[in-house]
C-alpha positions as CSV (number, residue, x, y, z in Angstrom):
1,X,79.6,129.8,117.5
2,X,82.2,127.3,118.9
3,X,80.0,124.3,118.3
4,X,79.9,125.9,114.2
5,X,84.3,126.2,114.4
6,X,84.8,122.6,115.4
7,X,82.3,121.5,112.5
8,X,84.5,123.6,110.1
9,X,87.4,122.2,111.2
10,X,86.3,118.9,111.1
11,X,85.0,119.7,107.6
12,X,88.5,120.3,106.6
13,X,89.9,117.8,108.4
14,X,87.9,115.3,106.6
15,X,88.5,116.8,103.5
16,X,92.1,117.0,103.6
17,X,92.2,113.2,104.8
18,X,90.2,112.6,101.6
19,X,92.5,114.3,99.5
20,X,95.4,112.7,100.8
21,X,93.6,109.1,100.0
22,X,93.3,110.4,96.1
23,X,97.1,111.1,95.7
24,X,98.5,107.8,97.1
25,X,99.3,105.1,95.0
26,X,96.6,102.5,94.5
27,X,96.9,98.8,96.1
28,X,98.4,97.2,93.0
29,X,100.9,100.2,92.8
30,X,102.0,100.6,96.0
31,X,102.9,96.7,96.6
32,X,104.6,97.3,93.1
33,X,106.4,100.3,94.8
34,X,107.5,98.3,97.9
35,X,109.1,95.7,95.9
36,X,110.8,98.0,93.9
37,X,112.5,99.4,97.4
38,X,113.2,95.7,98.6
39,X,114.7,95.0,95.7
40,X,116.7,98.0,94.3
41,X,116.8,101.2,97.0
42,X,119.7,100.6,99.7
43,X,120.7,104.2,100.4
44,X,122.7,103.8,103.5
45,X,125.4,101.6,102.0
46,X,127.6,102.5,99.0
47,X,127.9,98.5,98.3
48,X,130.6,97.6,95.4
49,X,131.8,94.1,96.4
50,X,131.4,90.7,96.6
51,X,130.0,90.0,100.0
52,X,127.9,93.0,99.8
53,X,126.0,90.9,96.7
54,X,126.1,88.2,98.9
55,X,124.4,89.7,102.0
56,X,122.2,91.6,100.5
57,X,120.8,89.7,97.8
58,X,119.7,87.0,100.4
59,X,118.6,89.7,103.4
60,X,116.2,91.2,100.2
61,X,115.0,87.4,99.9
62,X,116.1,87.3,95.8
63,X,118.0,83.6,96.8
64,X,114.9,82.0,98.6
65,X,113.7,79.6,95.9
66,X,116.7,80.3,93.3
67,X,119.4,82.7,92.5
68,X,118.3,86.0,91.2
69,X,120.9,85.8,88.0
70,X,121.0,89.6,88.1
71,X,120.2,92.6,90.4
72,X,120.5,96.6,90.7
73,X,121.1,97.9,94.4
74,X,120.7,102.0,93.8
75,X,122.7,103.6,96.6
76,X,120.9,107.2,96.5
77,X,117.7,108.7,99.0
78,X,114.7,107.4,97.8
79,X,113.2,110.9,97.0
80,X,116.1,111.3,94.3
81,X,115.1,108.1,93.4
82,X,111.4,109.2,92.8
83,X,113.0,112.7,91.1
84,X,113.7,111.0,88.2
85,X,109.8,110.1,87.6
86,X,109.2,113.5,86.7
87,X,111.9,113.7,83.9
88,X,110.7,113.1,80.5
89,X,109.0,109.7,79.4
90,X,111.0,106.8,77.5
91,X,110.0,103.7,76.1
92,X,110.6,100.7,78.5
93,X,111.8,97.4,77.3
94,X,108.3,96.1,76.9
95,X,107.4,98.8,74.7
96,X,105.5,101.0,77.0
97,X,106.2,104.5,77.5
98,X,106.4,105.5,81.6
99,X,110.0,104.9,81.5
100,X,112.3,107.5,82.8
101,X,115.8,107.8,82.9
102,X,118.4,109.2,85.3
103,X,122.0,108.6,86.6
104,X,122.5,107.3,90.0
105,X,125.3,105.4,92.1
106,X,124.8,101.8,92.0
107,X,126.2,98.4,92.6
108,X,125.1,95.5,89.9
109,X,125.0,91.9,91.5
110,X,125.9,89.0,88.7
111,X,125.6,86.0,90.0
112,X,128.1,83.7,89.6
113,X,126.9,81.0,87.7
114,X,127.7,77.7,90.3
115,X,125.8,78.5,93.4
116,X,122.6,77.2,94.4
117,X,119.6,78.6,96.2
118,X,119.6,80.1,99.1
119,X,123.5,80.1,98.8
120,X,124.1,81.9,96.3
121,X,127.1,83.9,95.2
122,X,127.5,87.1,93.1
123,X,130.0,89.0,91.5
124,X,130.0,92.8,92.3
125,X,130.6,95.7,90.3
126,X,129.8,99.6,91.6
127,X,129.4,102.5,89.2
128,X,127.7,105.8,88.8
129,X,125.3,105.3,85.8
130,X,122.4,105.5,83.7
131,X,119.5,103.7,84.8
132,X,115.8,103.5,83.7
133,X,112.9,102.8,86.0
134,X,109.3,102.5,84.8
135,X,106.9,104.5,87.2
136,X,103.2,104.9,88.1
137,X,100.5,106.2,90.1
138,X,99.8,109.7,90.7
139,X,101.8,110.9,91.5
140,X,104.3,108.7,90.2
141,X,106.6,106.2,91.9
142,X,109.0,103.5,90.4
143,X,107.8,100.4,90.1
144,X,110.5,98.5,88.0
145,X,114.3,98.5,87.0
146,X,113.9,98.5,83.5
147,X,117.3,98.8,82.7
């Protein structure tokens, strides 16, 4: 009888580790999703100026080879950040349609035009705005600042 529970349980067990494998992004995906965070998610900080740009574009590593021209730091938890995955689809830039749209506090890093790689230099401006972020996978994660 007890020999019969622990192979239930390890039915299950299995099972739900099996599961949990289906619903994760897939390889491509998930380094698509990490990159999105490294580049765009920084919800501890509320950014807005210049030295903010400045640190954060070359901590993210956007200054190694050359200057990133421009970048989107999103300042909100990363599960708002996947929230807006579920809202209705758009049409991205290139056309395709697993865009989605929300607003979100963010700081936009221009950079200055002068600098070069890795010391780069970027003007800072931080709003609460629309943004659009392509997303994928089931279930769906962002994978690109469209806009």
């Amino acid at each position: 009888m007890a020999l019969q529970r622990t192979h239930s349980l390890l039915l299950l067990l299995l099972l739900t580790l099996l599961g949990l494998g289906l619903v994760q992004p897939s390889y491509g995906q998930d380094r698509m999703y990490q990159r999105f965070l490294r580049q765009h998610v920084d919800p501890e900080e509320t950014g807005g100026n210049d030295s903010y740009c400045n640190l954060m574009m070359q901590r993210r590593k956007m200054t190694t080879r050359q200057c990133k021209h421009f970048n989107t730091f999103i300042h909100e938890d990363i599960w708002n950040i996947r929230s807006i995955c579920s809202t209705t689809n758009i049409q991205c830039k290139n056309g395709k349609m697993n865009c989605h749209e929300g607003v979100v506090k963010v700081t936009d890093c221009r950079e200055t035009g002068g600098s070069r790689a890795p010391n780069c230099r970027y003007r800072a401006m931080a709003s609460t705005r629309r943004v659009v972020i392509a997303c994928e996978g089931n279930p769906e994660v962002p994978v690109h600042f469209d806009r």
